[in-house]
N, C-alpha and C positions, 0 to 999 in steps of 0.2 A: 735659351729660348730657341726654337725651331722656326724656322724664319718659314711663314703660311702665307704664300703667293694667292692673292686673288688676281687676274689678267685681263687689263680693260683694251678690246681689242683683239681680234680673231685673226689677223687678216696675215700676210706674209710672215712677220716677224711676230706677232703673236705665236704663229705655228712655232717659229724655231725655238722662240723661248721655251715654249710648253716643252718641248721635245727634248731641249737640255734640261731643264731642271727638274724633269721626272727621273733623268738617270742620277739624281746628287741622291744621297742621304742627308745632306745637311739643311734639307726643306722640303719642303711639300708646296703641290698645286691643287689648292682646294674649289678653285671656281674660276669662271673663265665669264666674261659677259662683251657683247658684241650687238648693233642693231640689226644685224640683216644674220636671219637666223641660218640663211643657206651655209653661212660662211664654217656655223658649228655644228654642221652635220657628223665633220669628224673627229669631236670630241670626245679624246680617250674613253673609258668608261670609266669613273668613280670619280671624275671631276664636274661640281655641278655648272651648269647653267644658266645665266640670265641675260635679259635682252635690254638693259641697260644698265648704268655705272651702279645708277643711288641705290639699284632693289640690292645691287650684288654687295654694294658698300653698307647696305640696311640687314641683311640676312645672311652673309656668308659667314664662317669664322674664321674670317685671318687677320693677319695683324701689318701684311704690308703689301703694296702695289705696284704691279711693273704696268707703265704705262706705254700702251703699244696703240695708241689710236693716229690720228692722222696729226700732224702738226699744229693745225690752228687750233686743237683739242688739245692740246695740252694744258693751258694755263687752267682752261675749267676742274681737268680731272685732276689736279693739283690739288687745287684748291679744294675740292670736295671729298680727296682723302684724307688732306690734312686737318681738316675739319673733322673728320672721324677717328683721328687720331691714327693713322696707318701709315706707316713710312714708306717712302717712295724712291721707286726705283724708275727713271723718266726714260724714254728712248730720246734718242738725238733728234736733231735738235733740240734740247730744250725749250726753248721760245722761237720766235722768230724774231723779237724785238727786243732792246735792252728794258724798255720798259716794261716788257709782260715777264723777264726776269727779276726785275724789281720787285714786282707784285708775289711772285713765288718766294722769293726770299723773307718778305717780310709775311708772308702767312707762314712757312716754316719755322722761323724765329718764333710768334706768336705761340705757334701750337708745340714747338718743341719734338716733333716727329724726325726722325732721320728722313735724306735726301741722297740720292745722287744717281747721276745720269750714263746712261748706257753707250763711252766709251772703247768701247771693246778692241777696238783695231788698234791699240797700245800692245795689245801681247801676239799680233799677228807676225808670222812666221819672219816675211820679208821687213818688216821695219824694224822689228828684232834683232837681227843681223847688222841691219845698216844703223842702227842705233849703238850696236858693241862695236863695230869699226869707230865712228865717232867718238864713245865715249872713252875708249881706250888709248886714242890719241895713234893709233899705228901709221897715220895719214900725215903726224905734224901736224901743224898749222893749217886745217882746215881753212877755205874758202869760199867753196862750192857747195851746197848742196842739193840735189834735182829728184824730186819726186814725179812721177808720171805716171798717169793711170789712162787708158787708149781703148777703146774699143770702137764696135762695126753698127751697132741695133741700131742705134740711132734714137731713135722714137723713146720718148718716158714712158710710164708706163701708171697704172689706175690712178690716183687721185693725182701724184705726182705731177701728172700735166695741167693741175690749175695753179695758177699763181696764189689765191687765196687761200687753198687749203696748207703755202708753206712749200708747194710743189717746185721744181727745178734741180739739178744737179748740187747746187754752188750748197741746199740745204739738206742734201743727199751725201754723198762721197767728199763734198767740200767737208763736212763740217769733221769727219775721221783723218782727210787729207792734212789741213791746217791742223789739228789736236796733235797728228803725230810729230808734226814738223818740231810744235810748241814745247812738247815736252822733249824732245829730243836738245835742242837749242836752249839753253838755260843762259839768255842774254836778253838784253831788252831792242825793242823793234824800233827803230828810229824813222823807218819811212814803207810806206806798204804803195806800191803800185798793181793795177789790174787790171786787163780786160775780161768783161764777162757778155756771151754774145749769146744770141737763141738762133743757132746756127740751121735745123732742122725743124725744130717744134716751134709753132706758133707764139705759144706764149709766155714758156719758161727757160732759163737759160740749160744751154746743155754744152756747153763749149766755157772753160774758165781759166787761164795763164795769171798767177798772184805771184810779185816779186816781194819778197823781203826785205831790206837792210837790217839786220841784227849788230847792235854797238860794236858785239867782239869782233867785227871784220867779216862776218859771213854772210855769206845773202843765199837764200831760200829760193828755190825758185818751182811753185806748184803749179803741174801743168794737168790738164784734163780735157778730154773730148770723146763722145761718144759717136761721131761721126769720121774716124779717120780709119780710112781705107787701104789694106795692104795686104800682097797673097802672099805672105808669112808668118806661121801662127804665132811665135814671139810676139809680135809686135802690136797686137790684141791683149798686150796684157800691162802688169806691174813693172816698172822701170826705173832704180836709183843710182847715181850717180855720186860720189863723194870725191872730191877733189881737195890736195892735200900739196904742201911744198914736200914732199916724204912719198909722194903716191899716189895715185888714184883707184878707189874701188867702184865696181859697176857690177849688178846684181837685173836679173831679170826672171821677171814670172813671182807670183803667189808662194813658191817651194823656189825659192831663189837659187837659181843657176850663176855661178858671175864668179867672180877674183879678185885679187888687191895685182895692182900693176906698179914695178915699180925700175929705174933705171939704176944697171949700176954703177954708174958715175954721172954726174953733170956737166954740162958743157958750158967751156967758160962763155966760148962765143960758137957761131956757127960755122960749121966749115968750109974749107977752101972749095972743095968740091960739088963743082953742080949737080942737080939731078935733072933730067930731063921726066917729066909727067905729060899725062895727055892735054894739058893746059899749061905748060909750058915748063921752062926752067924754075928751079925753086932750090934751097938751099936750108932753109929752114924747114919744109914742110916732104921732105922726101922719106924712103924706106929708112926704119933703124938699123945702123952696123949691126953685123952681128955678135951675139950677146949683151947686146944695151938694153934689151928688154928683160927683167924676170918676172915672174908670177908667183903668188900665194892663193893656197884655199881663202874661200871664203870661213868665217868663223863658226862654228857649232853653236848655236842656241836651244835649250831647250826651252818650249813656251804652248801655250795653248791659250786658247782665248775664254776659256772654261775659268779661268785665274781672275778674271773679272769677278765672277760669282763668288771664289773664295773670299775674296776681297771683301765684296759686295755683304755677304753674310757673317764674315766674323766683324765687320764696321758696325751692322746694327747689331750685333749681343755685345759693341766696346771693346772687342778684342783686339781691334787694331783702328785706324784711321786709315779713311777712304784713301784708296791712290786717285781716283777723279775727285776734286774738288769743285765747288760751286765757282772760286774764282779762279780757278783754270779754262772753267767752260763759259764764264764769261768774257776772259779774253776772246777766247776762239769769238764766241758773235763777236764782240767787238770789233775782231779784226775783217769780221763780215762784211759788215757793216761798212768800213773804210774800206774795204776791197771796192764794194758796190759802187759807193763815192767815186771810187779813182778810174772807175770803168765809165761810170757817168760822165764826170769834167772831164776826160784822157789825162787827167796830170796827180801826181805821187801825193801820197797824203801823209802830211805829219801822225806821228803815232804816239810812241813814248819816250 
């Protein structure tokens, strides 16, 4: 079966959608519907138009829906495709609440339609990378993990600045941040710490630091600000860190720049010898002798975030099972949810 996008929702990532999944052959974009018509002025030619969900969900012919409306729309357009029996393809966040997942889960159960949510930054360049360092163990005994995401704007941007519409960073960028961490880490969370602050905008958070405890010994540590200032382009961008008794790798930017760092030999103890630094003597914390340091490329990944939609479309003709699952994307809120908690009280919150 040809998997026939109807697109509820015009607006940023409606457009991108549309724009990836005209180049597939493995589906078609047969209708697009949005309320404010200005927004589909440039819609392709031969894809139709309507100005709201039920006419596009009453008249179009397709059989399944990528939901691209605003956050607190979601659980409606859910529900009212899966009522028409159309499988659904949700933009992130899914809900904002564990309860308004609950509610999507049991009208999907009910109606039997395929589900699953738009993940995408699983096959992104840089977490790809830092995902094969991890999972290949080149680090040892990993410890550390440090995800960071930095930039200058500051300011949110269209609905994103209400709090009611689901608006703020932590259900922006947080919720791709946390997902990639999650699947990266296949251990259970023992304690989640967080501050989350509205450092520039009035009323949604744009500033978010989430600590982890993962059982296996690793702690996570996701950091984000949209307000932090530097006249270095680097430092405007993507930034991961993996620490390891065997090494450390550090990657920076979207097209990851970075290495694995490693010494070669240990020391038993520190040596005899001081150093003098602009802050004083130090002995542990001086220049490395030379050749204690060596380096490694970072690892070759091939990936695209287009691998979602593969996914995505051979899951509803049953030719494979989802890589995003429904209880994947319910931890991520979950661990929302406690983030938010532990930003509230200032103190760590039991997890699993």
């Amino acid at each position: 079966m040809k998997v026939r996008f109807g697109v509820m929702g015009y607006g940023f990532m409606g457009h991108v959608h549309v724009e990836k999944l005209m180049k597939r052959n493995d589906c078609e974009v047969i209708a697009v519907c949005d309320t404010n018509q200005e927004k589909m002025a440039d819609v392709p030619d031969g894809i139709e138009t309507y100005s709201s969900m039920d006419e596009m969900l009453e008249k179009a012919d397709i059989n399944t829906v990528l939901i691209s409306v605003p956050n607190h729309i979601h659980l409606e357009a859910v529900e009212k495709s899966a009522r028409k029996g159309k499988n659904i393809l949700c933009e992130k966040p899914v809900a904002l609440t564990l309860d308004e997942l609950d509610k999507m889960e049991e009208i999907i159960k009910e109606t039997g339609v395929k589900f699953s949510v738009h993940q995408q930054r699983r096959w992104d360049w840089d977490y790809r990378t830092a995902k094969e360092v991890y999972d290949s163990k080149t680090l040892g005994n990993v410890y550390t993990i440090q995800s960071k995401l930095y930039g200058f704007n500051g300011n949110m941007h269209d609905w994103h600045v209400y709090p009611e519409f689901g608006g703020g960073m932590l259900f922006d960028w947080g919720v791709h941040l946390i997902d990639q961490m999650l699947f990266m880490v296949d251990s259970k969370i023992t304690s989640v710490y967080a501050d989350v602050r509205n450092v520039i905008n009035e009323k949604v958070d744009d500033y978010f630091k989430i600590i982890l405890s993962f059982e296996n010994g690793v702690t996570g540590e996701i950091e984000l600000g949209t307000y932090f200032l530097a006249d270095k382009e680097k430092w405007f961008e993507r930034h991961w860190m993996i620490g390891g008794d065997k090494g450390t790798m550090y990657s920076d930017g979207f097209a990851p720049e970075g290495k694995i760092v490693r010494t070669t030999r240990l020391l038993t103890n520190v040596p005899g010898k001081t150093t003098m630094t602009a802050s004083g003597p130090t002995r542990s914390f001086g220049p490395p002798a030379d050749g204690l340091i060596i380096t490694e490329p970072l690892p070759k990944v091939v990936t695209d975030q287009s691998y979602y939609y593969d996914n995505f479309n051979k899951a509803v003709n049953g030719e494979e099972d989802f890589v995003v699952t429904i209880p994947q994307v319910r931890r991520v809120l979950k661990l929302m949810e406690a983030a938010r908690e532990s930003a509230r009280t200032h103190k760590s919150v039991d997890f699993e």
